[in-house]
N, CA, C and O atoms as a DFTB+ gen file, in Angstrom:
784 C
 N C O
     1  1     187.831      83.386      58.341
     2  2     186.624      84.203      58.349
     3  2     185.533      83.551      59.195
     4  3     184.880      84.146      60.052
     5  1     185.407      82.275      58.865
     6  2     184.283      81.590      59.530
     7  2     184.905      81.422      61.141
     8  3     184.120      81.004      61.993
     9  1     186.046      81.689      61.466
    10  2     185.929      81.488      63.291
    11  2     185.777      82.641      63.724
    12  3     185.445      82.785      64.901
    13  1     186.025      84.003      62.703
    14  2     186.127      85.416      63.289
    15  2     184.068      85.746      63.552
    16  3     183.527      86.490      64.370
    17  1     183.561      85.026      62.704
    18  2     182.371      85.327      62.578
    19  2     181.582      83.979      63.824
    20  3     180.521      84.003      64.448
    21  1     182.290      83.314      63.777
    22  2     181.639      82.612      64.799
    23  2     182.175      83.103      66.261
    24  3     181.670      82.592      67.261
    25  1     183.215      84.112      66.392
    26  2     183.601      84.660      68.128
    27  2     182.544      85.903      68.300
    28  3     181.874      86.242      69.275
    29  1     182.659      86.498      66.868
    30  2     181.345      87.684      67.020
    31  2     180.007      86.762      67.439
    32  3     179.313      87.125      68.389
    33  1     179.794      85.962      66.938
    34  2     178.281      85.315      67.467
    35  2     178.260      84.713      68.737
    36  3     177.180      84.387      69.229
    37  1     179.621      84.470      69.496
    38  2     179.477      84.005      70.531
    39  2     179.368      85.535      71.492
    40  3     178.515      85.755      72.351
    41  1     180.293      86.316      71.139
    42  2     180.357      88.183      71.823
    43  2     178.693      88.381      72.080
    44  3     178.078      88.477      73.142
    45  1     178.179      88.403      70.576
    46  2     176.962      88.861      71.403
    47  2     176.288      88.186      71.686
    48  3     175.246      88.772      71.979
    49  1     176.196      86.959      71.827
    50  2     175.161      86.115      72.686
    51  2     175.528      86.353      74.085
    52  3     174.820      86.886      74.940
    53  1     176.811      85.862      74.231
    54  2     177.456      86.300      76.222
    55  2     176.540      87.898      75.940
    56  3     175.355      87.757      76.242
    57  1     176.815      89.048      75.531
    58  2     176.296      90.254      76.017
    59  2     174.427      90.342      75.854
    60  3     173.745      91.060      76.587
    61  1     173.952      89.612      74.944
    62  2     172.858      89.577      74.925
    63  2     172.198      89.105      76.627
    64  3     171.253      89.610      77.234
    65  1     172.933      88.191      76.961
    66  2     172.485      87.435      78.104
    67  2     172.544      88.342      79.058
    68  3     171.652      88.912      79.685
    69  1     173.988      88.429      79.108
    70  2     174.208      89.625      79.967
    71  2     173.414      90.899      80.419
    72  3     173.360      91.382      81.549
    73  1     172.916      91.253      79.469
    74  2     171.277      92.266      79.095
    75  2     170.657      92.321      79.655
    76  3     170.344      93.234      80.419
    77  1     170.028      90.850      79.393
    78  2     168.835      89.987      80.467
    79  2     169.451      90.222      82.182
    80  3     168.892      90.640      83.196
    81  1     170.352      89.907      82.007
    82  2     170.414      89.523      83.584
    83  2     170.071      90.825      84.224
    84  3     169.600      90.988      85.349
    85  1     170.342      91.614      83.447
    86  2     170.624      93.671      84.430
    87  2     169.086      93.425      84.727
    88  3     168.814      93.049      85.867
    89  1     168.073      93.593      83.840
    90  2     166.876      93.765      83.305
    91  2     166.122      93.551      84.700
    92  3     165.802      92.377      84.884
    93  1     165.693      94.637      85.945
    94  2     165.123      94.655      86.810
    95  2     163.347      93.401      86.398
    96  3     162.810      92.437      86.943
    97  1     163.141      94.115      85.362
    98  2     161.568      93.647      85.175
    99  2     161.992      92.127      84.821
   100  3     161.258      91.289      85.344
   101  1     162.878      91.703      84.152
   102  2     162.936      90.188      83.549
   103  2     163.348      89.078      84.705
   104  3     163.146      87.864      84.746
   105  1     164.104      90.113      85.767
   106  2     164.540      89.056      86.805
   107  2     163.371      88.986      87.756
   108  3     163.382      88.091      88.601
   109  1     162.223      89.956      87.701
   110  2     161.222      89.660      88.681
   111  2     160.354      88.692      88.201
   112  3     159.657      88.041      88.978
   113  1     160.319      88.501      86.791
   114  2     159.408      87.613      85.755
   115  2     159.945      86.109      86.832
   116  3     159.422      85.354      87.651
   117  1     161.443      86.337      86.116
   118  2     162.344      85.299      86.499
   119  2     161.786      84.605      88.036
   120  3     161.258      83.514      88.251
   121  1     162.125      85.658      88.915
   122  2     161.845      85.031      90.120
   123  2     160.924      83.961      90.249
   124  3     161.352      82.859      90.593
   125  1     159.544      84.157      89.986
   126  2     158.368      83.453      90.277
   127  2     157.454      83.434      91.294
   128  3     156.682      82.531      91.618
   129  1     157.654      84.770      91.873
   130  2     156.859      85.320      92.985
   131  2     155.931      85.075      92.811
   132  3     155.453      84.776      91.717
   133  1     155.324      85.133      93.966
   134  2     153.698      84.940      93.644
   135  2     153.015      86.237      94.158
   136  3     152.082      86.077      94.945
   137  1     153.453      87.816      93.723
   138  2     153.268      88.463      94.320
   139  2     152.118      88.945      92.986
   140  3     151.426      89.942      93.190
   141  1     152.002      88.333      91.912
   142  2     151.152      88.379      90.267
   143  2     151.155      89.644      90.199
   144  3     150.085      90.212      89.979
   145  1     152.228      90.317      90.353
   146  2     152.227      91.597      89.158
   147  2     153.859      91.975      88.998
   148  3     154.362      91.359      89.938
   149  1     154.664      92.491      88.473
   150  2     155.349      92.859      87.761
   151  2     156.303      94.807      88.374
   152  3     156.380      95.779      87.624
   153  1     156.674      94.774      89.389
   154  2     156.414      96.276      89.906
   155  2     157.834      96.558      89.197
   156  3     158.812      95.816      89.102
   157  1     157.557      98.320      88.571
   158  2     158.884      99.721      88.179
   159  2     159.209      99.199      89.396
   160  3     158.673      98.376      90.137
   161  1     160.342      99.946      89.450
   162  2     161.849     100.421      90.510
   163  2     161.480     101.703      90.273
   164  3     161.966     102.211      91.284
   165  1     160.917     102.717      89.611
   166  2     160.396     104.083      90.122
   167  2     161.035     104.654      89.127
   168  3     160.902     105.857      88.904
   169  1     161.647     104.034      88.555
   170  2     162.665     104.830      87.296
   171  2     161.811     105.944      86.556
   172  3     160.630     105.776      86.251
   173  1     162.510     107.062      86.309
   174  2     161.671     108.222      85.548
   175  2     162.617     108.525      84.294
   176  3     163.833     108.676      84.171
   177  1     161.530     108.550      83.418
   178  2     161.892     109.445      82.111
   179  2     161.529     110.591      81.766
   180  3     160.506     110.409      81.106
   181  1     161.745     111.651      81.812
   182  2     161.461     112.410      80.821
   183  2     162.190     112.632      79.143
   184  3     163.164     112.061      78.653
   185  1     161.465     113.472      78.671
   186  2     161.389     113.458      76.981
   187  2     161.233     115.141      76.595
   188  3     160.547     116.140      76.811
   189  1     162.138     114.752      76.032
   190  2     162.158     116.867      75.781
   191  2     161.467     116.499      74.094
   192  3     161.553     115.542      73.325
   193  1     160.620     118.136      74.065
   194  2     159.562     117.944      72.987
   195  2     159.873     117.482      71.827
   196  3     158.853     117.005      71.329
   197  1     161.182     117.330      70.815
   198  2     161.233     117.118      69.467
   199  2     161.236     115.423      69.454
   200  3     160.738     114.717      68.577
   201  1     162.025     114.920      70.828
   202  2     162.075     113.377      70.730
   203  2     160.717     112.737      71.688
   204  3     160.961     111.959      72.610
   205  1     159.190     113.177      71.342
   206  2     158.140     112.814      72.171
   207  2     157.252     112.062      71.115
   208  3     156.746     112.676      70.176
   209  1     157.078     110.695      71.302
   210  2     156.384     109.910      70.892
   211  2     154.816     109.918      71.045
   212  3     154.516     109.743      72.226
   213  1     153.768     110.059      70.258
   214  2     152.653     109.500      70.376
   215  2     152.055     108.738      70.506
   216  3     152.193     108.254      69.382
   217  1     151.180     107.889      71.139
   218  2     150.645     106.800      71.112
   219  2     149.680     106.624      70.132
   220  3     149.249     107.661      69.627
   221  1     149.143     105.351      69.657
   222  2     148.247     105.454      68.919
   223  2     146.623     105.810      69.186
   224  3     146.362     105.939      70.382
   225  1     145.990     105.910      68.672
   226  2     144.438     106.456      68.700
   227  2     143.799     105.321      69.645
   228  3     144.051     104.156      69.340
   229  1     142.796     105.630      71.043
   230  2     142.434     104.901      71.709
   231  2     141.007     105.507      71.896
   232  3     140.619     106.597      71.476
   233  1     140.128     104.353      72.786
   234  2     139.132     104.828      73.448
   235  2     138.390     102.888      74.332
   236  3     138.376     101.679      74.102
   237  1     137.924     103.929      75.364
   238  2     137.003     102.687      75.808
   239  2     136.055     103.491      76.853
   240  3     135.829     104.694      76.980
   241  1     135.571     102.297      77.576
   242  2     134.377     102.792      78.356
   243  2     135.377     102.954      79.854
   244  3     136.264     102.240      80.322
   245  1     134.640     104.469      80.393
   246  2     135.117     104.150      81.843
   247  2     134.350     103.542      82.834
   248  3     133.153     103.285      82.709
   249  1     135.210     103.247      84.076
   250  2     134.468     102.843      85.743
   251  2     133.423     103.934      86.307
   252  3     132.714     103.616      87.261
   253  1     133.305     105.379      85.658
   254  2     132.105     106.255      85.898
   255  2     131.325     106.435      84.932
   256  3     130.834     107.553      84.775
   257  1     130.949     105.132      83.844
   258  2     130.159     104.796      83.364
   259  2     129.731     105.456      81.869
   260  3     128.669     105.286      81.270
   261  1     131.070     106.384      81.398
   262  2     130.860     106.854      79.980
   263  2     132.223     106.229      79.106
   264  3     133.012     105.444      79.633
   265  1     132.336     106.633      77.924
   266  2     133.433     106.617      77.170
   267  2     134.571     107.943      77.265
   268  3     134.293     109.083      77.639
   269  1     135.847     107.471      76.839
   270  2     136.832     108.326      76.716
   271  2     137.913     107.800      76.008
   272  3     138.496     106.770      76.346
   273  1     138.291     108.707      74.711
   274  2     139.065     108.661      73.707
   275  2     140.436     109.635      73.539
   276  3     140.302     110.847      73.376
   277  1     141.396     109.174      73.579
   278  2     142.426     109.618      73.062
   279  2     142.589     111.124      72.646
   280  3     143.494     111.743      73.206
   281  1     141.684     111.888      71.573
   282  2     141.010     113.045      70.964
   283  2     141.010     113.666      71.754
   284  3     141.661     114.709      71.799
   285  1     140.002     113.076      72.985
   286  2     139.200     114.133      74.230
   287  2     141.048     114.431      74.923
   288  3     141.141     115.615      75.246
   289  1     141.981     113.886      75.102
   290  2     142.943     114.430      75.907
   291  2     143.537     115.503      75.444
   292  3     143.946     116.361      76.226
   293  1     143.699     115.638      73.923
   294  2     144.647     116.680      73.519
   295  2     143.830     118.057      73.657
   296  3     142.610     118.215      73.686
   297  1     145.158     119.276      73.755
   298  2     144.707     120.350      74.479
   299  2     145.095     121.160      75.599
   300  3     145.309     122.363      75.744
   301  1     145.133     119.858      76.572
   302  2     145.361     119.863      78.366
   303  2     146.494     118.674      78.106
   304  3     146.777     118.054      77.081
   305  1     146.993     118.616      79.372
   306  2     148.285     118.139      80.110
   307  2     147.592     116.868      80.735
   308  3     146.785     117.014      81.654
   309  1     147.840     115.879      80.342
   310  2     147.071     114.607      80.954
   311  2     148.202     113.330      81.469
   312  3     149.235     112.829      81.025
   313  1     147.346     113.165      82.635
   314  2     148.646     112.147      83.722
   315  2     147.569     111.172      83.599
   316  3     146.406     111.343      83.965
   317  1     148.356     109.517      82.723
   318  2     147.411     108.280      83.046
   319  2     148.092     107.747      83.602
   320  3     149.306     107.915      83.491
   321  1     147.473     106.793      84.512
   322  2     148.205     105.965      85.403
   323  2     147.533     104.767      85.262
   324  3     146.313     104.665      85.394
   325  1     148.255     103.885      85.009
   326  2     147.599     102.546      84.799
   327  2     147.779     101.588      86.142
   328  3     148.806     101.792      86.789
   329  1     147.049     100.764      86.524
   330  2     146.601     100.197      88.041
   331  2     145.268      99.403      87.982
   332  3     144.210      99.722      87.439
   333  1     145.500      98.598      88.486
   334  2     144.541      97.768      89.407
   335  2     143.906      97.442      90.377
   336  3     144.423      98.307      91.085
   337  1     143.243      96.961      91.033
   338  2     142.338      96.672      92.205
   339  2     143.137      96.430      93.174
   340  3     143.199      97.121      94.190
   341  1     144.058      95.080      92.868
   342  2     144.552      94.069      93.914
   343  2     146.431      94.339      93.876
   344  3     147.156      93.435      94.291
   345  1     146.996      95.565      93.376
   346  2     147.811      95.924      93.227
   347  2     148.434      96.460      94.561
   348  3     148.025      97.556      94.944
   349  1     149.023      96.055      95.030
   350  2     149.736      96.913      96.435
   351  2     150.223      98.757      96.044
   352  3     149.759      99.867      96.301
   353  1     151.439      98.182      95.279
   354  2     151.672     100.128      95.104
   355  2     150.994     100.973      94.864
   356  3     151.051     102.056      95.445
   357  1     150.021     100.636      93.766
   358  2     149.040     101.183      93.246
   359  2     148.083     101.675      94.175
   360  3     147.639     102.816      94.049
   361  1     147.566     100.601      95.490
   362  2     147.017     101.075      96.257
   363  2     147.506     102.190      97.244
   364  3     146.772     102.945      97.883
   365  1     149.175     102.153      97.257
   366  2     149.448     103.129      97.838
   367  2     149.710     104.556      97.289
   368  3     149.552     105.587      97.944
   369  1     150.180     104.472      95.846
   370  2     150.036     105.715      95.311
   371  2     148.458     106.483      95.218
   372  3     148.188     107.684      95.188
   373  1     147.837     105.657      95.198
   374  2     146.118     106.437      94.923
   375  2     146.121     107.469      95.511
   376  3     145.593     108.276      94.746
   377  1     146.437     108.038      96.565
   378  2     146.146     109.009      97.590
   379  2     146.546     110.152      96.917
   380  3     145.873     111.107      96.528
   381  1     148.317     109.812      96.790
   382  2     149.359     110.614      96.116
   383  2     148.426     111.366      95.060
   384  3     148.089     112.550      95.067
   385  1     148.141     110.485      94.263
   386  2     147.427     110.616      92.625
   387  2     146.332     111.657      93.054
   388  3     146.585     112.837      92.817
   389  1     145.365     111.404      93.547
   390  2     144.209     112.624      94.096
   391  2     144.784     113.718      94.409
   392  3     144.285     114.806      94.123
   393  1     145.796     113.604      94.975
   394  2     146.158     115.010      95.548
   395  2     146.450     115.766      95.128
   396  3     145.966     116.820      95.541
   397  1     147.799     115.856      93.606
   398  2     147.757     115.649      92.767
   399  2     147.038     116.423      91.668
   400  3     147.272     117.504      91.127
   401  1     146.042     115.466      91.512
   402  2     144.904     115.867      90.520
   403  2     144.002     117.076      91.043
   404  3     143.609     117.908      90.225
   405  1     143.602     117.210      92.656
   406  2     143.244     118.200      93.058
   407  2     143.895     119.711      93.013
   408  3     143.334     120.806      93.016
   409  1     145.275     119.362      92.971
   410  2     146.214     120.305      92.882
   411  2     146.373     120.972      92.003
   412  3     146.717     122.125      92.259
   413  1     146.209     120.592      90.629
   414  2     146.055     120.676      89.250
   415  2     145.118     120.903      88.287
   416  3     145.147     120.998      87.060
   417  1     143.794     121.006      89.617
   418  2     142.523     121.199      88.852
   419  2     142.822     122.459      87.849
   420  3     143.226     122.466      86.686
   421  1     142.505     123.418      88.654
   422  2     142.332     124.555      88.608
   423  2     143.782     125.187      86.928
   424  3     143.846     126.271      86.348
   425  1     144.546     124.032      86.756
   426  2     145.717     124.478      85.682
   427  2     145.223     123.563      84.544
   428  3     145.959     123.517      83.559
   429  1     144.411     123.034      84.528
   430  2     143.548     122.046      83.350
   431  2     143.684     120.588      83.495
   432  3     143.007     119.621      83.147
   433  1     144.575     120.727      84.003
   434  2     145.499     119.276      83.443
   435  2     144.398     117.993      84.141
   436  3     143.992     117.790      85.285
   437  1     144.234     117.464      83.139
   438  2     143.624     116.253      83.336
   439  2     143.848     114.577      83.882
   440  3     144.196     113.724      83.066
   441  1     143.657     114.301      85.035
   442  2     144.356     113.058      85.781
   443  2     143.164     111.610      84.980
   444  3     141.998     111.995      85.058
   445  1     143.265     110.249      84.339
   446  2     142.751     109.304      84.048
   447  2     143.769     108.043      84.075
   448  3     144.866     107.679      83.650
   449  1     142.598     107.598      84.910
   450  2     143.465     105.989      85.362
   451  2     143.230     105.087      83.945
   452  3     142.320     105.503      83.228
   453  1     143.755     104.236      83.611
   454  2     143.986     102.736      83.132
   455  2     143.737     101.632      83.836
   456  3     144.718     101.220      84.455
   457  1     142.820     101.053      83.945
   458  2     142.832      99.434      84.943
   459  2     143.050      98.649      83.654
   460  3     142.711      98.846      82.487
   461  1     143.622      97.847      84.173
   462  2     144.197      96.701      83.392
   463  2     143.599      95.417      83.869
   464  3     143.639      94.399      83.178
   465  1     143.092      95.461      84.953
   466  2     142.610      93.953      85.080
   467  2     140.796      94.047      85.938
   468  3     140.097      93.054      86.141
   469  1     140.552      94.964      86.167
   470  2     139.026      94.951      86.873
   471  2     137.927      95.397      86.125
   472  3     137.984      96.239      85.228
   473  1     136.695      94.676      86.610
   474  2     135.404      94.898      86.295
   475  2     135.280      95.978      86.393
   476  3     136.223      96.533      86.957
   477  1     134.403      96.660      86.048
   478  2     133.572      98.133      86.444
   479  2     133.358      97.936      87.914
   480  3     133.910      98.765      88.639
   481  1     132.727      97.081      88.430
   482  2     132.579      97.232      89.470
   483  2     133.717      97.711      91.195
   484  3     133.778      98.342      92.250
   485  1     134.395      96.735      90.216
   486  2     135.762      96.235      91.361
   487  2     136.692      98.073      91.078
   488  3     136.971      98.813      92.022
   489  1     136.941      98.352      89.837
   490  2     137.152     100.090      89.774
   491  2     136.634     100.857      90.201
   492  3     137.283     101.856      90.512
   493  1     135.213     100.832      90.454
   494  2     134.646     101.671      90.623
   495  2     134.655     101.547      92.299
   496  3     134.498     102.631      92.861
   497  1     134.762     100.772      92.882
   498  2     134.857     100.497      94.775
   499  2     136.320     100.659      95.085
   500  3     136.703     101.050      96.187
   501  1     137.134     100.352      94.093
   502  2     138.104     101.083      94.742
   503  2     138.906     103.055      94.716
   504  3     139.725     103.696      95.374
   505  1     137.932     103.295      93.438
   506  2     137.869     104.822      93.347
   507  2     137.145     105.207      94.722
   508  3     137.500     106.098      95.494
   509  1     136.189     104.451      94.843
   510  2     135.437     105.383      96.267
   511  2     136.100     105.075      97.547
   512  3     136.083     105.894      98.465
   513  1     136.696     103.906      97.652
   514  2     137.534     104.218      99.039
   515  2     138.836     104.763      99.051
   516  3     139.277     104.964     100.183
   517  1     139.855     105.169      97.750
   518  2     140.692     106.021      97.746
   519  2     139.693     107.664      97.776
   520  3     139.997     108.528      98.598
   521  1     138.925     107.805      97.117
   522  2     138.730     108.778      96.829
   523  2     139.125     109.552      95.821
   524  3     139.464     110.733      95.887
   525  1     139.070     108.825      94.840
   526  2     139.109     108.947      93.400
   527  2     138.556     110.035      92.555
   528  3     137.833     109.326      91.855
   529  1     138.439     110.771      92.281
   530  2     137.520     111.713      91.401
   531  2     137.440     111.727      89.924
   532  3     136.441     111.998      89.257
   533  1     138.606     111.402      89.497
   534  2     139.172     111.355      87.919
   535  2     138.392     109.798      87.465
   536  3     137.928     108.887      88.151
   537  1     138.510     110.010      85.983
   538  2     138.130     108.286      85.770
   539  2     138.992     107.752      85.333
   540  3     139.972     108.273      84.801
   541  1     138.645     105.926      85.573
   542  2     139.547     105.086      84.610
   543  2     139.222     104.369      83.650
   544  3     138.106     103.856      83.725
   545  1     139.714     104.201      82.935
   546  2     139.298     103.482      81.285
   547  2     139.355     102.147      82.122
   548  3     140.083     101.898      83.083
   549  1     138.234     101.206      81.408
   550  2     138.499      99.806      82.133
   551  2     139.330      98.994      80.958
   552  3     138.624      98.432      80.120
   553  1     140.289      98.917      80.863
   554  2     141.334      98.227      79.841
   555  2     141.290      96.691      79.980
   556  3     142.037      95.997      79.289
   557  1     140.456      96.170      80.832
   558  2     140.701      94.412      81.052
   559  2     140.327      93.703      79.884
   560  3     140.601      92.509      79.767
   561  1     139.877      94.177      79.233
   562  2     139.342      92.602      77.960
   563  2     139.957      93.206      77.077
   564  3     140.929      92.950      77.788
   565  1     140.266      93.615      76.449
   566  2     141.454      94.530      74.897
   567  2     142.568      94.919      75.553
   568  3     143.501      94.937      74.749
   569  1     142.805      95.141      76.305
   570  2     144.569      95.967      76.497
   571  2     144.008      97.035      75.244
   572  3     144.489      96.489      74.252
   573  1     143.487      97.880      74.897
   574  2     143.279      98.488      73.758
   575  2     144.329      99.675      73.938
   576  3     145.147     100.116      73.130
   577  1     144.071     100.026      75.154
   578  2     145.279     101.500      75.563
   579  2     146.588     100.982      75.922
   580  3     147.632     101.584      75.670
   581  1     146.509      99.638      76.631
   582  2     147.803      99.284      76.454
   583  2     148.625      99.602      75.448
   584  3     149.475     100.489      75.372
   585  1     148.080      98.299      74.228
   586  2     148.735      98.266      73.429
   587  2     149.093      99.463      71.958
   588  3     149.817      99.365      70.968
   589  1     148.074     100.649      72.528
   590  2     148.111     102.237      71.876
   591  2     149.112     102.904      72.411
   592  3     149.520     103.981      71.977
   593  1     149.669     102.175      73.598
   594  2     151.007     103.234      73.637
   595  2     152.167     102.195      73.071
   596  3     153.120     102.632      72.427
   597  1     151.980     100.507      73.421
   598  2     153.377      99.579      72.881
   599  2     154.440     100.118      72.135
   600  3     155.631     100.101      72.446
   601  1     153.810     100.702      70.909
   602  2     155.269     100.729      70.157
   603  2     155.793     102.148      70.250
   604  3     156.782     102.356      69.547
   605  1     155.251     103.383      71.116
   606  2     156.417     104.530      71.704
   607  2     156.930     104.484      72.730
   608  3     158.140     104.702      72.792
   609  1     156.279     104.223      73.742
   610  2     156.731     104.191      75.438
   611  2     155.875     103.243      76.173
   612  3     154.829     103.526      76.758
   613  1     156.390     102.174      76.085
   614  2     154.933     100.860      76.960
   615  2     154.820     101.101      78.115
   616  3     155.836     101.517      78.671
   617  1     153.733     100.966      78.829
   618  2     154.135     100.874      80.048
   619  2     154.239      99.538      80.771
   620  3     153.282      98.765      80.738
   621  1     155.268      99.257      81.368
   622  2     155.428      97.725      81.234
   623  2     155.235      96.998      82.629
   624  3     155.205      95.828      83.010
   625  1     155.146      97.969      83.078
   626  2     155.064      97.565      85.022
   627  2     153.306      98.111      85.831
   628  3     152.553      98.913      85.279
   629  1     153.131      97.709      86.635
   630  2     151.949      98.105      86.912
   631  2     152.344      98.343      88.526
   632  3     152.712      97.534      89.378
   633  1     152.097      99.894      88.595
   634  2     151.738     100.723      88.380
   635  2     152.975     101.480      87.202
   636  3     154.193     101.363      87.340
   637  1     152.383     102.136      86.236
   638  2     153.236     103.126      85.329
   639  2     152.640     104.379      85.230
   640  3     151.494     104.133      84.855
   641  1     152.774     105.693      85.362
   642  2     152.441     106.926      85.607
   643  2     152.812     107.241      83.754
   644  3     153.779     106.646      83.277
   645  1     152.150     107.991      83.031
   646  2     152.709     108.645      81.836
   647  2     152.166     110.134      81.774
   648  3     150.989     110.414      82.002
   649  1     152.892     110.823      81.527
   650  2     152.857     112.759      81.325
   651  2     152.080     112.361      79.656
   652  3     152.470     111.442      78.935
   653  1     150.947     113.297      79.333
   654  2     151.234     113.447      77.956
   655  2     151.349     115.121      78.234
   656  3     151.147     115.711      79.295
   657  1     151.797     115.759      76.731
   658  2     151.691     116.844      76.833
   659  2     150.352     117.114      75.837
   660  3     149.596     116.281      75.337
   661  1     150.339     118.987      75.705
   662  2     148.961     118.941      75.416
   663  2     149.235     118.534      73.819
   664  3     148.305     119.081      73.226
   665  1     149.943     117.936      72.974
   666  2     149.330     117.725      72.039
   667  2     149.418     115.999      71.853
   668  3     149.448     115.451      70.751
   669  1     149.453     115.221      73.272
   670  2     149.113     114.053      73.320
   671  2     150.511     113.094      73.500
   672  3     150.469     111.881      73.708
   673  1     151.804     113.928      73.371
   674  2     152.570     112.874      73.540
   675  2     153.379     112.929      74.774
   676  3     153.834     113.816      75.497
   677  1     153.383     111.991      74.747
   678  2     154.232     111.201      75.661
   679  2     155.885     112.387      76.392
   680  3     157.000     112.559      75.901
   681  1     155.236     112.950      77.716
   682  2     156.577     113.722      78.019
   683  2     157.615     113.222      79.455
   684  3     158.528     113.773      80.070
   685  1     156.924     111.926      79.565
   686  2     157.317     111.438      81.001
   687  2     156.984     109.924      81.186
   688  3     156.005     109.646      80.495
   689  1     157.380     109.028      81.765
   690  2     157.259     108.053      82.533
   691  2     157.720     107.609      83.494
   692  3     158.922     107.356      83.576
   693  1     156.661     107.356      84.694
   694  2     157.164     107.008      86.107
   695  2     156.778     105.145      86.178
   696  3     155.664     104.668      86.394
   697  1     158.162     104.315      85.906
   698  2     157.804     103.284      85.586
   699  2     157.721     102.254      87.226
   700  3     158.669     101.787      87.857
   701  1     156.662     102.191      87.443
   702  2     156.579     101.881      88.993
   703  2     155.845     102.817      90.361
   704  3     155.402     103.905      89.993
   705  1     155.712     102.572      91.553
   706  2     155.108     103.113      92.481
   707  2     155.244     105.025      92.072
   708  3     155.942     105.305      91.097
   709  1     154.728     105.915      92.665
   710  2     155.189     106.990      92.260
   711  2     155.409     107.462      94.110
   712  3     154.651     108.152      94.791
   713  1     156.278     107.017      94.382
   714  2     157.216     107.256      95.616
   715  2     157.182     108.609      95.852
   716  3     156.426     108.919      96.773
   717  1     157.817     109.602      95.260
   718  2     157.740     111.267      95.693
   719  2     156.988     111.720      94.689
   720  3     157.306     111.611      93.505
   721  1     155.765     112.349      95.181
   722  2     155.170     112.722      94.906
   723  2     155.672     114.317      94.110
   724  3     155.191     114.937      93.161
   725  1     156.636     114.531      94.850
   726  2     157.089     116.156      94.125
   727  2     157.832     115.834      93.006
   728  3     157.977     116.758      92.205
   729  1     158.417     114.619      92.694
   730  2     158.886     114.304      91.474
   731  2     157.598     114.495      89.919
   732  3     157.541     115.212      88.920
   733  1     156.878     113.547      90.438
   734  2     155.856     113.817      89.193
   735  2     155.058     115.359      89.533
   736  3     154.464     115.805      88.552
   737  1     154.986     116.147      90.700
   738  2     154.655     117.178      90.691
   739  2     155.475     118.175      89.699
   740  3     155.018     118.912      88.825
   741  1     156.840     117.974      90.102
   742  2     157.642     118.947      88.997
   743  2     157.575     118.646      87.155
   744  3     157.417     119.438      86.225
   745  1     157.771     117.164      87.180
   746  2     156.850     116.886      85.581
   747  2     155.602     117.785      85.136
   748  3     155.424     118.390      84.079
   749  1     154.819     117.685      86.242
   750  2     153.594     118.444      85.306
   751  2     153.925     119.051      85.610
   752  3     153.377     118.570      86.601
   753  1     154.939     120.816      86.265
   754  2     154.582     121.948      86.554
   755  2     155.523     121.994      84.922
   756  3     154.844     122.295      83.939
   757  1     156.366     121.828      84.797
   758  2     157.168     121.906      83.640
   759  2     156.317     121.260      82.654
   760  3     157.031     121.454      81.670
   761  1     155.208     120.570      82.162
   762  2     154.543     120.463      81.167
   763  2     153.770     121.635      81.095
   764  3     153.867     122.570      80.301
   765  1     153.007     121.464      82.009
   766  2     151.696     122.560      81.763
   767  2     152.674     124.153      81.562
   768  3     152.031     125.054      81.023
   769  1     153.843     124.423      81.884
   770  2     154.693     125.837      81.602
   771  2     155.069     126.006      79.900
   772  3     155.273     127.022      79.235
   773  1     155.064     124.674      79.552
   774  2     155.265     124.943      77.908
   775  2     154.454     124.795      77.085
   776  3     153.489     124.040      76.961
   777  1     155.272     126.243      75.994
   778  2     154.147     127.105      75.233
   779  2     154.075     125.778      74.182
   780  3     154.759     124.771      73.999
   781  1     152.846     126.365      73.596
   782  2     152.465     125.214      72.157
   783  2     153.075     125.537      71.234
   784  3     152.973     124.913      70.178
C-alpha cells in the first residue's frame, strides 16, 4: 500500500510540474525579462450566461477626477480593460479601445479602464494622447478591483479586456493585447443582443 501511494505522489508531482511548464504566464515570470510586466497570448474566453461569474462589489476614484462603483455598471454592457502608462500593448490597443467605445456609444455599452500602476496624473496624459474618452479607475494603491474580480475570472496579465454583461457578470476575457479588434467587437455585439 505504502509504495502504491508513494508512485501516486510521485504521478502527480511529475504532472503537477508538468502544468507549470505549459503555463505561458509562469514561464514569462520564469524568464526574468526585464520587460516588468507579465503580457496574455490573446487567449479569449467566453462564458455562456448560466456559468457567468460575478465579481465582487468595487469602487474607487477615477483619472477624470470622480468616483465609480461596481452598482453604476449594471444595466449596460461594460468592457474594462485594465492597463497602464508604461505598458507597450496596452499602448497599442488604446486606439483599438476608443474606437470601439465610439462605436458602441450610441448601444449603451459602457467602455472603463483599470490602471493598475499610475498616478492620476500619469492616466490622465496618457488618456489625452490616445484619446481616451471613457474613464479609468486608478487601481494603484488597493488593487481594490483587482482583487473584486480574483476569485471568478482574474485578470492576470496586463493588458486583460473583460465583457460584463448587463447584470455585471463576467461574459468574456481577452487575456492579453486585444490584437483583432473584430474579435472583441463580436463579444459585445452578442452581449448587448441578449435579452435580460
Amino acid at each position: 500500500m505504502r509504495r502504491l501511494l508513494a508512485a501516486v505522489a510521485v504521478v502527480l508531482a511529475a504532472s503537477t510540474l508538468a502544468g507549470c511548464g505549459t503555463d505561458p504566464l509562469a514561464e514569462q515570470y520564469r524568464a526574468g525579462s526585464e520587460k516588468d510586466y507579465i503580457a496574455g497570448d490573446g487567449t479569449v474566453e467566453t462564458y455562456v450566461a448560466d456559468q457567468r461569474r460575478s465579481p465582487d462589489d468595487f469602487s474607487g476614484e477615477t483619472d477624470q477626477g470622480g468616483t465609480l462603483s461596481s452598482g453604476e455598471l449594471i444595466g449596460e454592457v461594460t468592457v474594462l480593460n485594465f492597463w497602464y502608462a508604461g505598458c507597450p500593448p496596452c499602448r497599442a490597443e488604446a486606439p483599438d479601445l476608443q474606437a470601439l467605445a465610439d462605436e458602441f456609444a450610441d448601444d449603451g455599452v459602457q467602455f472603463v479602464g483599470v490602471n493598475t500602476r499610475d498616478e492620476a496624473g500619469t492616466a490622465a496624459a496618457f488618456a489625452d494622447t490616445f484619446g481616451l474618452t471613457y474613464p479609468s479607475l486608478l487601481d494603484y494603491r488597493t488593487a481594490a478591483v483587482q482583487l473584486a474580480f480574483s476569485a471568478a475570472i482574474p485578470p492576470n496579465a496586463v493588458p486583460t479586456t473583460l465583457v460584463l454583461d448587463r447584470e455585471g457578470r463576467i461574459a468574456a476575457r481577452i487575456l492579453g493585447q486585444v490584437t483583432e479588434p473584430s474579435i472583441l467587437r463580436a463579444i459585445i455585439t452578442d452581449t448587448v443582443a441578449e435579452t435580460d
